[in-house]
C-alpha positions in Angstrom: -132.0 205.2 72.3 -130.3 202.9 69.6 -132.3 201.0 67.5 -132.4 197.4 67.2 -132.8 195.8 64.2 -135.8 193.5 63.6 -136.1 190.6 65.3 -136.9 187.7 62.9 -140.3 185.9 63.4 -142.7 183.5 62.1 -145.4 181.5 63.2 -145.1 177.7 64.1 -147.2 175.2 61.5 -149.7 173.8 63.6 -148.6 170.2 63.3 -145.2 171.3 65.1 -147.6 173.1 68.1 -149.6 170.0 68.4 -145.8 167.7 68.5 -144.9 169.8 72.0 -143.3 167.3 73.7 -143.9 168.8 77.5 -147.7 170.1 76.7 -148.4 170.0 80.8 -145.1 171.2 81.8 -146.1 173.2 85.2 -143.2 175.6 84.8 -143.9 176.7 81.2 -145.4 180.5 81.2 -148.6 180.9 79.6 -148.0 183.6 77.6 -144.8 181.9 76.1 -147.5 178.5 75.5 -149.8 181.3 73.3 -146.9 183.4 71.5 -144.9 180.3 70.2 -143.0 181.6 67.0 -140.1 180.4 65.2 -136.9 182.8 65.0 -135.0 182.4 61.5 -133.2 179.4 62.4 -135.7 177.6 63.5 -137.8 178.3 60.6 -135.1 176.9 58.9 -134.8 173.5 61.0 -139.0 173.4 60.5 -138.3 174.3 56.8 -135.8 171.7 56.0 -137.7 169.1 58.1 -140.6 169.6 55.7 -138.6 169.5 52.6 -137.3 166.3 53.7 -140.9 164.8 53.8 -141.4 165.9 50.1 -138.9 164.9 48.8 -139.3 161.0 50.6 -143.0 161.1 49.3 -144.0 160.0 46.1 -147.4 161.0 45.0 -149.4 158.2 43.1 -151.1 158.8 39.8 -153.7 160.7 38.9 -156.1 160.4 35.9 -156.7 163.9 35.0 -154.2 166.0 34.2 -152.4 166.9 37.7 -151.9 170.4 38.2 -150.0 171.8 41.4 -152.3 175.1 40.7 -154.6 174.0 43.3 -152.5 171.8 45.7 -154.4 169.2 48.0 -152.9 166.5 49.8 -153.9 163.7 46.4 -151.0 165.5 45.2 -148.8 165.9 47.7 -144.7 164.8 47.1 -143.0 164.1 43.8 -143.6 162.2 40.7 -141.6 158.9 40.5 -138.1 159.9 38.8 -137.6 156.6 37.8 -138.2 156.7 34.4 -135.9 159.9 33.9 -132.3 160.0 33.2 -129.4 162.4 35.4 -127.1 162.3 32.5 -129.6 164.2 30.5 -130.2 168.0 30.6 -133.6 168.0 29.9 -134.3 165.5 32.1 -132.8 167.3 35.2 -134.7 170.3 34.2 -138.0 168.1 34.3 -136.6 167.3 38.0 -135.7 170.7 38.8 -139.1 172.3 37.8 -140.8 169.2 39.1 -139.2 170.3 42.9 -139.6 173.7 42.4 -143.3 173.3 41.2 -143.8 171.0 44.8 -141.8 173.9 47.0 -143.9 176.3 45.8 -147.3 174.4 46.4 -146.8 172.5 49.5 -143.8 174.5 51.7 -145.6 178.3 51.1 -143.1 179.4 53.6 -140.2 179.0 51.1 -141.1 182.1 48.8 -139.7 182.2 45.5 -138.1 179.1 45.5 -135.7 177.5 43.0 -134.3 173.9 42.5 -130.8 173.3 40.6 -128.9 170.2 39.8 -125.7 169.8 39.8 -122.8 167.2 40.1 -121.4 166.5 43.6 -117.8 168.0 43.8 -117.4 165.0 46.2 -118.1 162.5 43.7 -118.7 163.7 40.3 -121.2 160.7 39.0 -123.7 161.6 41.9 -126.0 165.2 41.7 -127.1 166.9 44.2 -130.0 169.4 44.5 -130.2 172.7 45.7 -133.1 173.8 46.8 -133.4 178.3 47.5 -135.8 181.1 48.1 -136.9 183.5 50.5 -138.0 183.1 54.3 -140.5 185.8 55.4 -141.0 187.0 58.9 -144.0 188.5 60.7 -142.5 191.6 60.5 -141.9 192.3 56.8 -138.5 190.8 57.4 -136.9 188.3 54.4 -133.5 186.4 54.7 -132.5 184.1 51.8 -132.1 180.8 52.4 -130.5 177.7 50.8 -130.7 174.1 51.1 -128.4 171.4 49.5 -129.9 168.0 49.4 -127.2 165.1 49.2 -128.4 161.4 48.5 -126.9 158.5 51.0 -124.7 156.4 48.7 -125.9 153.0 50.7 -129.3 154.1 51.4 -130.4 156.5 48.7 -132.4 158.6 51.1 -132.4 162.6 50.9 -130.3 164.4 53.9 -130.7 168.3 53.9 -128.4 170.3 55.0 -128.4 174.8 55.3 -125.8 176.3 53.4 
């Protein structure tokens, strides 16, 4: 008997349970209503949905000193950027820790994750972010992942795209 190789699995976030848009459907086994999982796409689409939230939420000031250490939902989505400058290199590395530090605390399900700026090839006075890390399965399974984050030029809002 050939062996198949591991099927990719993870659990589906509560919130995205409770957003079933046919909870009563009458054909819908029960089993399949108790085992819902995400394959490795899907955790991707639920992935990228999230990171799109963070990054469209700014998180207000705090009057301690804010540390993403213990994350709670006071802290939840990015300082403002405003102040900071793209055409400085230690500026984008503020930015880039900045996203990696709110991966890491609020979006668990992106392991190891990593934030880089870089210029649009596109059009070279815009940056983009990339945003990486590791998805884990269920079973012990891991697939890398990558996300690039382009800005609207009209709109300025984030759109997230899989690489």
């Amino acid at each position: 008997m050939p062996l198949r190789p591991p099927v990719f699995v993870a659990p589906m976030p509560l919130f995205e349970r409770l957003a079933d848009e046919a909870p009563f459907d009458a054909h819908e086994r029960a089993d399949a209503v108790a085992a819902r999982a995400l394959d490795a796409q899907g955790l991707r689409d639920s992935i990228r949905a999230e990171l799109l939230r963070l990054l469209n939420t700014r998180r207000g000031r705090t009057r301690g000193p804010a540390t993403l250490g213990e994350p709670d939902v006071l802290h939840y989505g990015l300082p403002d950027w405003s102040a900071l400058s793209a055409a400085h290199a230690g500026d984008r590395a503020v930015l880039e820790r900045q996203v990696a530090q709110a991966v890491r605390a609020f979006e668990p399900r992106l392991a190891e994750p990593r934030a880089t700026i870089e210029p649009d090839p596109d059009a070279p006075w815009r940056l983009r972010l990339r945003i990486g890390g590791l998805l884990r399965g269920r079973d012990g399974a891991q697939q890398t992942a990558s996300f690039l984050v382009r800005f609207d030029a009209d709109s300025h809002t984030p759109g997230i795209v899989d690489e």
